[in-house]
N, C-alpha and C positions, 0 to 999 in steps of 0.2 A: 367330641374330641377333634383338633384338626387335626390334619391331614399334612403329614411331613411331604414339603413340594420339595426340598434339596438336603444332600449331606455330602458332608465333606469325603475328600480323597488323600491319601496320604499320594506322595509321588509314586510310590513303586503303582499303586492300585491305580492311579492315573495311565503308566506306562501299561497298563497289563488291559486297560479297558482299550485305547483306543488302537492297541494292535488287532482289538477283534474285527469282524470285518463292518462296513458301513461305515464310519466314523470318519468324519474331515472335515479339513477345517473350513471354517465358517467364514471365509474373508467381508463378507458383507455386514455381520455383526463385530467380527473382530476390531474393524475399523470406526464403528460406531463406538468402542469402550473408549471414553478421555485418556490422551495419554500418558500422562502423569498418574497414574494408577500402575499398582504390580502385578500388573497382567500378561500373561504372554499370548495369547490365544484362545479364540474360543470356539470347541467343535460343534458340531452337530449331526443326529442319527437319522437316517429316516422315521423311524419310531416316534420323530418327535421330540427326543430327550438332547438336553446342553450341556455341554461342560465347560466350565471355565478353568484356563489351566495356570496359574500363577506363575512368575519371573522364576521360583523358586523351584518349580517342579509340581506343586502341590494342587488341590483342583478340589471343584464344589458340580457337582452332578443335579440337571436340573430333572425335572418329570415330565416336563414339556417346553417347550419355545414360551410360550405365553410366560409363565412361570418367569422363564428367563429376563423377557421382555420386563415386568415388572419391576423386577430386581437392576434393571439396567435404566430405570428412574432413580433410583439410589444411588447408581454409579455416577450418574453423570450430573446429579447432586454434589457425590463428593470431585469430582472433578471441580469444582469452582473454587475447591479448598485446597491448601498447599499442602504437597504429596508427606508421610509422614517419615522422619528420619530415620533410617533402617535397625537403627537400635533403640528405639525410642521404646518400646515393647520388651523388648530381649535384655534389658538391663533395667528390671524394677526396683534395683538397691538406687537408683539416681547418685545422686552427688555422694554417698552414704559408700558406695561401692569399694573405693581404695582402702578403706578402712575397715570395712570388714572382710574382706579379700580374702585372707587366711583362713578364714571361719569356713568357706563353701567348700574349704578339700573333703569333710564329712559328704555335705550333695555330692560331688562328684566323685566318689567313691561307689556311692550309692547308685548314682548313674550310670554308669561303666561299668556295674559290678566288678567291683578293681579294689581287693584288701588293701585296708587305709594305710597298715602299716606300708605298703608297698610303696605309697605316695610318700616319699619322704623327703621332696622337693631338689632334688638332683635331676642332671641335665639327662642321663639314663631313663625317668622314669616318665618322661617323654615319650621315649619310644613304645612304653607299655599302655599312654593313652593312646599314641596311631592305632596302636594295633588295636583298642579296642571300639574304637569309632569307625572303625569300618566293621565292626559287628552291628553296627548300626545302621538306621534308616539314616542320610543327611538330615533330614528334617529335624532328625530326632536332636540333632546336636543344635539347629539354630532357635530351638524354639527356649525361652526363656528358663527352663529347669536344667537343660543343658547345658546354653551358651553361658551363660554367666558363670557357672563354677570354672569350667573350661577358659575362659578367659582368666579368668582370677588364678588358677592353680600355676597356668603359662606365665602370667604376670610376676607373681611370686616368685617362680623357679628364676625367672632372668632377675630378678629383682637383687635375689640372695647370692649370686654369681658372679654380679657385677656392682658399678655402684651408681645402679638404674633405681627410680625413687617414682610413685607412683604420683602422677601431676591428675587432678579435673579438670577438665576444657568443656564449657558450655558450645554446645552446637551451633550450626549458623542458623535452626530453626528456634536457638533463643531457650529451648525447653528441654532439651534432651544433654546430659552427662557423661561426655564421652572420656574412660579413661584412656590417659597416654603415660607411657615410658619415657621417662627425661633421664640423661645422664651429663656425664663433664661435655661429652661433643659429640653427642646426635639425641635425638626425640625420636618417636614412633605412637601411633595413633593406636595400641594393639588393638584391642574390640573390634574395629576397623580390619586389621590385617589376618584377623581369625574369621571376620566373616565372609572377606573376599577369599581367602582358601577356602573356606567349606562350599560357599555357593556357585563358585566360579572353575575351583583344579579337580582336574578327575581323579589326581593321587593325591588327596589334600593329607597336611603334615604339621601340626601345631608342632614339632621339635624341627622344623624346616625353618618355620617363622625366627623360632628362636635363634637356627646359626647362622643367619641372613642377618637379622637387625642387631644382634649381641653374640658374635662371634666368642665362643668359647677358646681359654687362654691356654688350653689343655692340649 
């Protein structure tokens, strides 16, 4: 049987490792990873063992430098390749997406554990997803099971409030389906605007998104 050389880290488990002691950063390797890669950093223990810590928060724990080393033939592999578009992963419904939009308030019910009936696409019940995404890991909301109902349910509520109509826009890497929000006189990229609040604001707020780009008439 082999021998697990790395596993993954969620962020919190990331934050809690290298508060212990020994652990810093690795500036000599860090600046070996290409830079078009979602990396933020990469530490190192006396013990020998790596961590690579993502843009995101998230990180992959090595068992040794060698190990690492390895693995940073890969990287610098994909380094000769064009970086991948931040949704490209996080929205597997592709072009598909606007149209079934409606259908994921089931997922994200399921997600949030948040009774369906409660979701009943009003600007109110907003404030009942904040509240329950910060019962959450962030991670937990950008990775594909999360992000996409959450997008979709946010998309919908402005959708149904205004007279915002769901547009696909092909990416500039040609491949990836990004929905945006069109009305009589303004656009908005949402997918975009819910992932730069999750991964970017410290008090992120999908019903923040919404009274910014579609001020409510209320």
């Amino acid at each position: 049987m082999t021998q697990k050389t790395s596993r993954g880290l969620s962020a919190k488990q990331v934050q809690e490792l290298i508060q212990l002691s020994g652990w810093f950063v690795n500036n000599d390797l860090t600046t070996r990873v290409p830079a078009n890669l979602y990396i933020d950093a990469i530490y190192s223990h006396p013990n020998g063992q790596t961590l690579t810590v993502l843009k995101d928060g998230a990180g992959r724990l090595y068992s040794s430098n060698e190990d690492w080393l390895l693995h940073l033939a890969s990287l610098e592999q994909l380094g000769q390749q064009e970086p991948a578009h931040v949704l490209s992963e996080r929205l597997p419904q592709g072009a598909d997406f606007a149209r079934i939009a409606p259908n994921l308030v089931e997922q994200l019910s399921r997600r949030l554990n948040i009774p369906i009936e409660r979701l009943d696409w009003s600007r109110a019940s907003l404030e009942l997803i904040d509240q329950a995404i910060h019962q959450k890991e962030r991670d937990e909301c950008l990775d594909p099971e999360g992000f996409a109902p959450l997008v979709a349910y946010l998309g919908e509520v402005i959708k149904r409030s205004t007279d915002a109509q769901w547009e696909m826009h092909l990416a500039s890497d040609r491949t990836t389906w990004e929905p945006w929000l069109v009305s009589s006189n303004r656009s908005f990229p949402i997918a975009s605007l819910v992932y730069d609040e999750l991964s970017e604001e410290p008090d992120y707020s999908v019903s923040a998104i919404a009274d910014i780009c579609f001020p409510s008439n209320h």
